[in-house]
C-alpha positions in Angstrom: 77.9 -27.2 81.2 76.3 -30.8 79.9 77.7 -32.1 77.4 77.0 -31.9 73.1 74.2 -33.2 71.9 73.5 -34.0 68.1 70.9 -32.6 66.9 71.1 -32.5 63.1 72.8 -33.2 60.1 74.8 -30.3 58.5 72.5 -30.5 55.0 68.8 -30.7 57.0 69.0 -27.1 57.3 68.7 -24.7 54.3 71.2 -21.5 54.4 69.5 -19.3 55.6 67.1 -21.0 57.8 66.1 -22.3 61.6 65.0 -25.4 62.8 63.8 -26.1 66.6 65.7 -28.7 68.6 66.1 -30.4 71.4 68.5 -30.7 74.2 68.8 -31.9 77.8 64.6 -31.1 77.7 65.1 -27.7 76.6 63.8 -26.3 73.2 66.0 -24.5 71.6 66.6 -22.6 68.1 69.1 -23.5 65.5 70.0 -21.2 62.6 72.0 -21.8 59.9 73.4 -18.7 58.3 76.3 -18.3 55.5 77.6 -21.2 56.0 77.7 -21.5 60.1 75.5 -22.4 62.8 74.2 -21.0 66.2 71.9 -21.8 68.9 70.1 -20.1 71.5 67.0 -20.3 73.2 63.8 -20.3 71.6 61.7 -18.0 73.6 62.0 -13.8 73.3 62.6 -13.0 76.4 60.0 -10.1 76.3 56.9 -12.3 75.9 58.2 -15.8 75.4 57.9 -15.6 71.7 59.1 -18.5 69.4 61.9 -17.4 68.0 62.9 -19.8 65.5 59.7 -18.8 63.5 60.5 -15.4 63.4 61.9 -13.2 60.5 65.2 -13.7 60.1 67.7 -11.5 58.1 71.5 -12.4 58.2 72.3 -12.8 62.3 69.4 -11.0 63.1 65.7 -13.1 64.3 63.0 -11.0 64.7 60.1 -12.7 67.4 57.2 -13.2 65.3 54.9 -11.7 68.2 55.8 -8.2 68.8 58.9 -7.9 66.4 62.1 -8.0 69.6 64.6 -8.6 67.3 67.8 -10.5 69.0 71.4 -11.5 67.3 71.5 -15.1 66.8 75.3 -15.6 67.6 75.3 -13.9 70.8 71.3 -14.1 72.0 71.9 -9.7 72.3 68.2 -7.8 72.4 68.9 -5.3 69.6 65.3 -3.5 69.6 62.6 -2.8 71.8 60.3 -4.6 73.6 63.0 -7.2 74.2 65.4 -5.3 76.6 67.4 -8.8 77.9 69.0 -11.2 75.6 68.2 -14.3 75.6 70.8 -17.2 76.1 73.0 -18.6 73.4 74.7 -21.9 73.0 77.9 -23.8 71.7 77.6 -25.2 68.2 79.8 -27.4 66.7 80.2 -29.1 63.7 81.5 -32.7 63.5 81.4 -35.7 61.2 78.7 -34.0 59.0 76.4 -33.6 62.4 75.5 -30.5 64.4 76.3 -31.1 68.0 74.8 -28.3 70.5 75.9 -27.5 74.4 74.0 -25.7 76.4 75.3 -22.7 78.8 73.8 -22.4 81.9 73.9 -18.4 81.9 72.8 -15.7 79.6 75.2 -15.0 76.9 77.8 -12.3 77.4 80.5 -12.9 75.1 80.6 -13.0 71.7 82.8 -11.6 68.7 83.2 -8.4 69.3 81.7 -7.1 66.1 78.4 -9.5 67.0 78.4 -7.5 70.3 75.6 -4.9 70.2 75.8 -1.4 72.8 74.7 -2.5 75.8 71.7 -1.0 76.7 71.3 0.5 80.6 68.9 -0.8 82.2 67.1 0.7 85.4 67.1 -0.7 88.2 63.4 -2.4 89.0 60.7 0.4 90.6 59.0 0.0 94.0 55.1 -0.2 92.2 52.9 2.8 93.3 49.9 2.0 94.8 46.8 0.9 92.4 43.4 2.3 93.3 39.9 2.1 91.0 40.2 5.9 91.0 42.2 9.0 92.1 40.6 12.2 92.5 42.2 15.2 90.9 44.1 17.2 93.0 46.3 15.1 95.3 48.8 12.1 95.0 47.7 8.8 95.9 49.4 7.3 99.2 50.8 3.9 100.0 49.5 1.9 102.6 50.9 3.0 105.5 50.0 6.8 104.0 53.2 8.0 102.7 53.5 9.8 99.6 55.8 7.8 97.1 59.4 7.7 97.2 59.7 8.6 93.2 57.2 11.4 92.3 56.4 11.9 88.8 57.9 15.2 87.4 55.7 18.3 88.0 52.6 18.5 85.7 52.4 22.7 86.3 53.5 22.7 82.8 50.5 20.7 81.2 48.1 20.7 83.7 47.2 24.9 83.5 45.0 25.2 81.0 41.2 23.7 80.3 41.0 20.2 80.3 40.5 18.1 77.1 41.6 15.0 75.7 45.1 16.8 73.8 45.7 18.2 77.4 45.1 14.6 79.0 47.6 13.1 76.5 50.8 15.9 77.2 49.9 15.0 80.7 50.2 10.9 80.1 53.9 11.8 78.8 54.8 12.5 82.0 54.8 8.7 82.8 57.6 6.6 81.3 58.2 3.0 81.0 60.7 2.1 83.6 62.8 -0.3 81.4 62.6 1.8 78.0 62.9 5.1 79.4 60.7 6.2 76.9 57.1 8.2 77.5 53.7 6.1 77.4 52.3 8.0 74.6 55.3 8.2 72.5 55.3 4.1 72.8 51.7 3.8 71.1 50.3 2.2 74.8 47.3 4.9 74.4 44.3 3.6 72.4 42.0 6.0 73.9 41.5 8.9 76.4 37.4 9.9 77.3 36.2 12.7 79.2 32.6 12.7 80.7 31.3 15.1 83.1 31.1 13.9 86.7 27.7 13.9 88.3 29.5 14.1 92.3 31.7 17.2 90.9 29.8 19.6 88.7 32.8 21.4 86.6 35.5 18.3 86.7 35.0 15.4 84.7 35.8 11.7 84.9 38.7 10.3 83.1 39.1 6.7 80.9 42.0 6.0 79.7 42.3 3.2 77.4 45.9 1.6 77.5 47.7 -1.3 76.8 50.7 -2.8 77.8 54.0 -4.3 75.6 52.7 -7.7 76.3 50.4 -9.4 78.9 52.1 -9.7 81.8 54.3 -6.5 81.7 56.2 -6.7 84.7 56.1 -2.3 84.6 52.6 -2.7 83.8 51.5 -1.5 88.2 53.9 1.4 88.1 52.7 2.7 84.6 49.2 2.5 85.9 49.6 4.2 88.7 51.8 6.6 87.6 49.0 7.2 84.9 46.5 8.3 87.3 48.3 10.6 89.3 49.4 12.5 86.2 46.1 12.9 85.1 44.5 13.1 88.8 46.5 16.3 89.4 44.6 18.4 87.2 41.6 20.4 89.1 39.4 19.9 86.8 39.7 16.0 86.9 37.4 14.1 89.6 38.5 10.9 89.3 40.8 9.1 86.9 39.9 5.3 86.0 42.6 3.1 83.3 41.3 0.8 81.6 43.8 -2.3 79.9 42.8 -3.2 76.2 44.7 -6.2 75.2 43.2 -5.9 71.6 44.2 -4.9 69.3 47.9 -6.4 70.5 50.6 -3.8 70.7 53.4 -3.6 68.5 56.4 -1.8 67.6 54.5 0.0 64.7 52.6 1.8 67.2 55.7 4.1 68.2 56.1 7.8 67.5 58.7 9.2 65.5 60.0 10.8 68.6 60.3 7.4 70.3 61.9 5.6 67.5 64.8 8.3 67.5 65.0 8.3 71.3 65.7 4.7 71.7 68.0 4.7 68.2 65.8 2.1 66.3 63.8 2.3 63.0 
């Protein structure tokens, strides 16, 4: 650890409120909040978000981007997309100053009644392969032609009946984000799903699929796609399945089903 650095004076801060600071070159986010203060870092650590504009009711900061919400005393990701906290940082208070420390690690300890449920988190997916389009009927293979380690679970369920864009969507919950556990569609990353018929296949059809991602560089963002367009490839009637990535509007947590919002335990 360095060593404290002062970085304001214990009345430039209203109660509640946030300032951004500086320390050792590193921006970081001060709140003052019934009475106390606490630092961590200013960036969400789902889209680098600045935190210290964000909403902020009692410990809680929401990032002003796609509404992560993290607890201020222990840097903790309380809601989705945010699924790692973010570091905080030793505060103290001295001569009428506010002296800050930085950790080098992510926070991990904390009062125990600031400590949220930790959240499992799985452990990162070999990407499936990414292709312009997958005919129906078969799984796409991997370079060296092997069939994925991970297969999706089996679409016989949702994939029986006459195609349409309904049938398209059950068939899109088959794919789950990796880190939320949580279905595609459920999450609100579907803007769009169009059928047209294909002119190399009369009787199967070509499939766009509009779909976004939490933020721009999702790192699950390969597998999804991938994972997208062998669900929907395995339907006969589908001739080729092509995803396209709409990055407007941007999503946000608003987007989510009722189903998802129970599933992952926040409203």
């Amino acid at each position: 650890m360095g060593d404290f650095v002062r970085v304001a004076g214990v009345g430039d801060i209203p109660d509640p409120g946030a300032r951004v600071v500086e320390v050792d070159d590193e921006v970081i986010a001060l709140f003052h909040v019934e009475g106390a203060y606490y630092a961590i870092d200013d960036v969400c650590t789902h889209d680098g978000g600045p935190l210290a504009s964000g909403e902020l009711v009692g410990h809680k900061v929401a990032c002003p981007r796609h509404g992560a919400r993290f607890d201020i005393r222990t840097g903790a990701a309380l809601s989705m997309p945010a699924v790692r906290a973010t570091r905080a940082h030793d505060v103290r208070i001295e001569g009428g100053e506010v002296w800050v420390r930085l950790r080098t690690g992510p926070m991990v300890e904390g009062p125990p009644s600031a400590m949220p449920t930790a959240r499992p988190v799985a452990a990162a997916p070999q990407p499936l392969p990414i292709t312009a389009a997958t005919g129906g009927g078969g799984a796409e293979k991997t370079p060296s032609g092997t069939a994925p380690a991970s297969p999706l679970p089996s679409p016989a369920a949702v994939d029986a009946g006459p195609l349409c864009e309904d049938r398209v969507r059950e068939m899109l919950r088959l794919v789950k984000d990796p880190e939320l556990f949580v279905n595609i569609v459920d999450l609100g990353l579907i803007y769009g799903v169009t059928l047209t018929p294909s002119t190399d296949s009369p009787g199967r059809h070509h499939v766009a699929i509009d779909m976004t991602m939490t933020s721009p560089a999702c790192p699950a963002g390969p597998q999804m796609i991938g994972d997208a367009k062998r669900a929907v490839g395995s339907h006969p009637e589908v001739a080729a399945v092509e995803v396209r990535i709409v990055m407007d509007p941007p999503w946000t947590p608003d987007r989510r089903t009722d189903d998802a919002r129970d599933q992952l335990g926040i409203f």
